[in-house]
C-alpha positions in Angstrom: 173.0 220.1 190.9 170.2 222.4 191.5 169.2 224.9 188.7 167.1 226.0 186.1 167.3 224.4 182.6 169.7 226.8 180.5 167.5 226.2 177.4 164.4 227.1 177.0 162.1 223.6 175.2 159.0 223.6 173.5 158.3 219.9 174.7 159.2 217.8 177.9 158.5 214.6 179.2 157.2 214.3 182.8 158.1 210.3 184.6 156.6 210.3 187.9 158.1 206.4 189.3 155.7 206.0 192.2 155.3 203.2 194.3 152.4 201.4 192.6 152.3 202.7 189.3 154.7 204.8 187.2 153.1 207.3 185.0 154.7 208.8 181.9 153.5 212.2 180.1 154.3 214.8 177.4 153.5 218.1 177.1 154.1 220.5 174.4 154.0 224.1 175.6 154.6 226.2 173.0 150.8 227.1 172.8 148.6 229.4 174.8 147.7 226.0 176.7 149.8 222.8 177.0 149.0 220.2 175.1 148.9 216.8 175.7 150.8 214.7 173.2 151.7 211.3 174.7 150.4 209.3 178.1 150.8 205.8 179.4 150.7 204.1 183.3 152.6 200.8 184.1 151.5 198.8 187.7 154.7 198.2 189.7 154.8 195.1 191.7 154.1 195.2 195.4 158.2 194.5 196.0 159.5 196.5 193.4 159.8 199.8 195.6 159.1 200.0 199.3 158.9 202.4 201.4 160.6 204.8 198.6 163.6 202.0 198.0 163.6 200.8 194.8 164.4 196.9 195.4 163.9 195.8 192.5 165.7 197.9 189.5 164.5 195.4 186.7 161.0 195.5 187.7 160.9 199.1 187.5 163.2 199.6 184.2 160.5 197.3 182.5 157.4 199.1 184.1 159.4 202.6 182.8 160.1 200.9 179.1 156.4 199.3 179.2 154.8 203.0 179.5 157.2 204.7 176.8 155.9 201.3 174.7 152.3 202.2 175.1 152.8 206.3 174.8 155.0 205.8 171.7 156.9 208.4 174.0 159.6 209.7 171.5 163.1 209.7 172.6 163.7 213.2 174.6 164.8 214.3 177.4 162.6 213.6 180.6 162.6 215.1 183.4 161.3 213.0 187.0 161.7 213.5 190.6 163.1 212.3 193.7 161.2 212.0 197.4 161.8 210.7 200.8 163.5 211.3 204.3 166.5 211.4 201.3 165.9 214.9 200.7 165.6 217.4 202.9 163.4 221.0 202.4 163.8 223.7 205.3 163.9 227.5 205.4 167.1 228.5 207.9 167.8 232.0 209.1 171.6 232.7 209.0 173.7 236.2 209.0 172.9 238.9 206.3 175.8 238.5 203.3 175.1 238.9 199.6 174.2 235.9 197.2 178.2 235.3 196.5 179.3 235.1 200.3 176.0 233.1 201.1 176.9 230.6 198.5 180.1 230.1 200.1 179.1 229.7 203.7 175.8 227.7 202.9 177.6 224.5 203.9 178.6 225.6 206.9 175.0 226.5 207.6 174.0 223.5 206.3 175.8 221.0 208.8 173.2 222.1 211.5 169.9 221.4 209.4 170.6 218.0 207.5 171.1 215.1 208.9 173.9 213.7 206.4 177.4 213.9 205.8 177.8 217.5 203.9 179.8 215.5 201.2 177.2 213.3 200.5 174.5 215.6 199.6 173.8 218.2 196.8 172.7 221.3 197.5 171.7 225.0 197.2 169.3 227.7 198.6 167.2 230.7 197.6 167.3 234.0 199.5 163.7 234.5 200.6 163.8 237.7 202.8 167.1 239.7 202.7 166.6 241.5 205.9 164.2 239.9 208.6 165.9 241.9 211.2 169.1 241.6 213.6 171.7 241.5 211.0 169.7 238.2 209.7 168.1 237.3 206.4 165.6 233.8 205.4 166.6 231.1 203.3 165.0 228.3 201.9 167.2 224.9 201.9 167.2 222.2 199.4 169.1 219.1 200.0 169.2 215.6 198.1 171.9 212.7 199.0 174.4 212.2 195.8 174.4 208.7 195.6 169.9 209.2 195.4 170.0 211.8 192.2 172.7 209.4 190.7 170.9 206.2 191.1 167.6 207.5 189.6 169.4 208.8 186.9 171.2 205.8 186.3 167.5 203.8 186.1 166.2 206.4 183.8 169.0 205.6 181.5 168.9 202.4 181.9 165.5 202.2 180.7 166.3 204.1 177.8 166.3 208.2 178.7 168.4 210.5 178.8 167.6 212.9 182.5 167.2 216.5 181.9 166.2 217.2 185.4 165.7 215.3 188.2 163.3 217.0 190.7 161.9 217.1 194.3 158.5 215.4 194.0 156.7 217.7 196.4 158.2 220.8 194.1 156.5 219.0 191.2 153.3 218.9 192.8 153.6 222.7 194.2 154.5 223.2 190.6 150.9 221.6 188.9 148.5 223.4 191.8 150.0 226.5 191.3 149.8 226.8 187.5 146.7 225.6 187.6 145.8 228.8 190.0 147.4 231.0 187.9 149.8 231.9 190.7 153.0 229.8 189.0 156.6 230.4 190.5 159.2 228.5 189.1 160.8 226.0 192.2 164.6 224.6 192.1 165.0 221.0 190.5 168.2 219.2 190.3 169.5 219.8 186.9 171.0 216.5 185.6 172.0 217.4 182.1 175.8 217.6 183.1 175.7 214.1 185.1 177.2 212.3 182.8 180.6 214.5 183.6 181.9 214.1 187.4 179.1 215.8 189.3 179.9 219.2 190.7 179.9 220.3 194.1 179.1 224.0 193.3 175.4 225.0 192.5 173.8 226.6 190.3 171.3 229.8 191.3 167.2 228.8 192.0 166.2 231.6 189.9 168.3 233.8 187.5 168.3 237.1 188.5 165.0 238.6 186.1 163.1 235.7 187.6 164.3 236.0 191.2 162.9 239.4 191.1 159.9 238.8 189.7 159.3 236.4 192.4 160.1 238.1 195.6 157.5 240.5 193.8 154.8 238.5 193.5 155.1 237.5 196.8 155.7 240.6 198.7 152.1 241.8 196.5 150.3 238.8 197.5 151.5 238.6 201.1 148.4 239.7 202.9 146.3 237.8 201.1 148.0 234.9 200.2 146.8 231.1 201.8 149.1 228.6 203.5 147.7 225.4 201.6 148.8 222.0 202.4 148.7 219.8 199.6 148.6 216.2 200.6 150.0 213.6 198.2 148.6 210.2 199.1 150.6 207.5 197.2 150.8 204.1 197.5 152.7 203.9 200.9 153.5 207.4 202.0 151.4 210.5 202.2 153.5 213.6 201.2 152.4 216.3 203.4 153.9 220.0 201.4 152.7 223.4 203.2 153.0 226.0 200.9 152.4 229.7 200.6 152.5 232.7 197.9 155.3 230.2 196.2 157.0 229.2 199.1 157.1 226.1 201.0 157.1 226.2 204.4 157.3 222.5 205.9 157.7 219.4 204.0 157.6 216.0 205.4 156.2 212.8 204.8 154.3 210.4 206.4 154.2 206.6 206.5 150.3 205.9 205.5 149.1 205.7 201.8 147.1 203.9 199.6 147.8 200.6 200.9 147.0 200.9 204.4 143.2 201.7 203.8 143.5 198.9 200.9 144.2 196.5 203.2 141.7 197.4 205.8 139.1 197.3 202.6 140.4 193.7 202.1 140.1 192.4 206.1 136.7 194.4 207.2 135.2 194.1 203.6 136.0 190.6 202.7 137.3 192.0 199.6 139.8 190.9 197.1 143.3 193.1 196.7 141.8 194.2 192.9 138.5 195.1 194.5 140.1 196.9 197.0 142.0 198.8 195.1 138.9 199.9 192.8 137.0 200.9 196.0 140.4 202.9 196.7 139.3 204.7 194.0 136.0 205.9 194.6 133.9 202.9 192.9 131.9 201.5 196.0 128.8 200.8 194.1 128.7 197.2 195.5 130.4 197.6 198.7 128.8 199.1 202.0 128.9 202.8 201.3 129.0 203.7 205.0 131.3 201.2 206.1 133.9 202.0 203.5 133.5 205.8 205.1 134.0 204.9 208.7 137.4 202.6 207.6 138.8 206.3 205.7 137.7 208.3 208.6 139.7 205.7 210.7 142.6 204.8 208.5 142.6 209.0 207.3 142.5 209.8 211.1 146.7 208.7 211.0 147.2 211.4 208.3 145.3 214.2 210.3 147.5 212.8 213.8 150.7 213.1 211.1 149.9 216.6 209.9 149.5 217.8 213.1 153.4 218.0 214.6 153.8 220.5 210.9 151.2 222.8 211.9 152.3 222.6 215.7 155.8 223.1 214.2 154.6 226.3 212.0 152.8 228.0 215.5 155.4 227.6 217.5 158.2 229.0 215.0 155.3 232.3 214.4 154.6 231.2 210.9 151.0 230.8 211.0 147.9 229.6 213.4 146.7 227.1 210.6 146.2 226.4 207.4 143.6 227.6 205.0 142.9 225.2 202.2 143.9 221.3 202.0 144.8 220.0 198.2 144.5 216.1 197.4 146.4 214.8 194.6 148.1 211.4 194.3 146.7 207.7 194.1 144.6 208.0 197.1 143.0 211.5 196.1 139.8 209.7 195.3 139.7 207.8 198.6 136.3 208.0 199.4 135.1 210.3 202.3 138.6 211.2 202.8 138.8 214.9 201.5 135.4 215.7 203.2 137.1 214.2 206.7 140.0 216.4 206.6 137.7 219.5 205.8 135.7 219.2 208.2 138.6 217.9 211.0 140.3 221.4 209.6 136.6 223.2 209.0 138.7 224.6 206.0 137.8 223.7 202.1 139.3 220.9 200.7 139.7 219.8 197.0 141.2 217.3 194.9 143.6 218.5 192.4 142.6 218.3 188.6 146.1 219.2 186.4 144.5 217.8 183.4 141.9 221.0 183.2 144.2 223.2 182.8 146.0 221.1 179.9 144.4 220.6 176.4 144.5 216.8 175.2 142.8 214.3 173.0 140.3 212.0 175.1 141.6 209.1 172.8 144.5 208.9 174.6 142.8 207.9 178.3 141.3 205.5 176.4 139.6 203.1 178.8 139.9 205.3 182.0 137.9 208.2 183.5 140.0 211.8 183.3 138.4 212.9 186.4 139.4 210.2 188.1 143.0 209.8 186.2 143.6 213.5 186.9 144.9 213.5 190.6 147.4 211.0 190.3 149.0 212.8 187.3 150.0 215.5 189.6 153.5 215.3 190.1 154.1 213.8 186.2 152.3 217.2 184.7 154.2 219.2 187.3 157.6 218.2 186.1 156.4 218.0 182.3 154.8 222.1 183.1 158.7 223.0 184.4 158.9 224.5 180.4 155.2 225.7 180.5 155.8 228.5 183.5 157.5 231.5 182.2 159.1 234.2 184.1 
């Protein structure tokens, strides 16, 4: 179900299972900063999960088991996410009724906007505007299929957790940019530390009522001047495209071009090897053509801009907004050379890569062997769901 953990922790563990690699991560946040205390990464197999479909459960219990191994990750609670067309993010407009009677008639509601049998998916909402006019009010809708949440929390046990939350990815990374700009709002999760009962159909609240407040006033003071950013995820095989704005998001879709796509157009126009490709992937093109590696991102990043543009197209038309002002990178392919320059200047808005690790305090020891900087963007959605603790109403 969706909802807040009902006890506050001074530690949690953040597993972000991508497509390539599956990254593992503790934070304690009892400090003025979080700290760091555990980190490991395992590579996944090409067939392990594709296109979002784990196909291969063994593979990825191992890779999960080989990273808490390597971290020494001691045996907590984690907390992880879910993506794909799986889960479903929308704000609705539907007839003004308190909280109670909304909770009642959400399902109703809910039958137009998601594209699933209503008793196969979990759900809930958060009021975001009480009174938009007409007798009406906004909502923002969160949906995940059942049999989803229960599978990845079945692999996470299998490997040897036990699943405190289980989140929207896209929330997670919403979550990591906006601590780090100091403008942190606490986003629903699916709460799985009841699925181990029968799994309830009725939902818990986004926000209990203190922090519900304090959110709709944060956003009502930061309304003029607040940015619609869109931060782009680029993972191994799907680029997560989340617009987002004084907390809320406002479109979230993905689309079917990541990391592997410009890998494999390294490989065929470069004459390189998968490994080397996927090292130029990440910014080292010291012995490739530096130009030539530019031109295949411009051309292979050129899908992503043709992909984000039916969201923005979708955000004129509804009145939401003429564009958007700032473009994040975080994910895998963050550090795909040229990439964030092309999609500022295709936008001629800034663009920049996000960096959760500087806002995080941590022993260098434990990257070991890697470069922060360059570690940092694909760490995005793990510190987001280990930070769920470190952002206080």
């Amino acid at each position: 179900m969706f909802g807040f953990l009902k006890k506050k922790r001074k530690s949690l563990i953040g597993l972000d299972i991508g497509s390539n690699v599956v990254k593992i991560l503790r934070l304690d946040v009892s400090g003025d900063r979080p700290l760091v205390t555990h980190f490991a990464m395992s590579d996944l197999p090409p067939e392990a999960i594709v296109d979002g479909e784990v196909m291969d459960r063994e593979l990825v219990i191992q890779a999960i088991q080989e990273c808490a191994d390597k971290a020494e990750i001691p045996n907590e609670p984690v907390a992880s996410a879910v993506a794909g067309r799986a889960v479903i993010v929308k704000k609705i407009v539907m007839d003004q009724m308190s909280e109670e009677d909304a909770r009642e008639a959400i399902y109703w509601e809910a039958e137009q906007h998601v594209p699933f049998d209503i008793d196969d998916i979990t759900l809930d909402f958060e009021i975001l505007n009480e009174d938009i006019g007409a007798d009406q009010m906004e909502l923002l809708l969160v949906a995940a299929k059942k049999d989803m949440i229960l599978s990845h929390a079945d692999l996470i046990r299998d490997a040897g957790f036990t699943p405190l939350v289980i989140d929207v990815a896209s929330f997670a990374n919403q979550n990591a940019w906006e601590f780090a700009s100091g403008e942190a709002v606490q986003l629903p999760e699916i709460d799985e530390a009841d699925l181990a009962a029968e799994p309830s159909d009725e939902m818990d609240e986004f926000l209990g009522e203190e922090e519900a407040d304090g959110a709709e006033e944060e956003t009502a003071a930061a309304e003029e001047e607040g940015e619609f950013v869109a931060l782009l995820d680029v993972g191994g095989g799907v680029t997560n495209v989340h617009i987002v704005k004084d907390g809320v998001p406002y479109f979230t879709r993905d689309l079917p071009i990541g990391v592997a796509q410009f890998s494999e157009e390294f490989q065929k126009q470069l004459g390189l090897t998968y490994e080397s490709a996927q090292s130029v992937s990440r910014g080292h093109i010291d012995d490739v053509d530096e130009q030539l590696v530019e031109d295949i991102v411009r051309t292979v990043g050129a899908e992503i801009y043709q992909g984000l543009e039916p969201s923005l197209s979708y955000l004129k038309t509804s009145g939401e907004t003429d564009g958007i002002d700032r473009i994040v990178l975080s994910g895998g392919g963050a550090h795909l050379p040229g990439l964030c320059n092309y999609l500022a200047e295709s936008y001629d808005i800034p663009a920049d890569i996000s960096d959760p690790l500087s806002i995080l305090d941590y022993d260098p020891d434990l990257f070991v062997g890697t470069d922060s900087e360059e570690l940092s963007p694909l760490l995005t959605v793990a510190v987001g769901l280990a930070l769920r603790e470190g952002v206080q109403s």
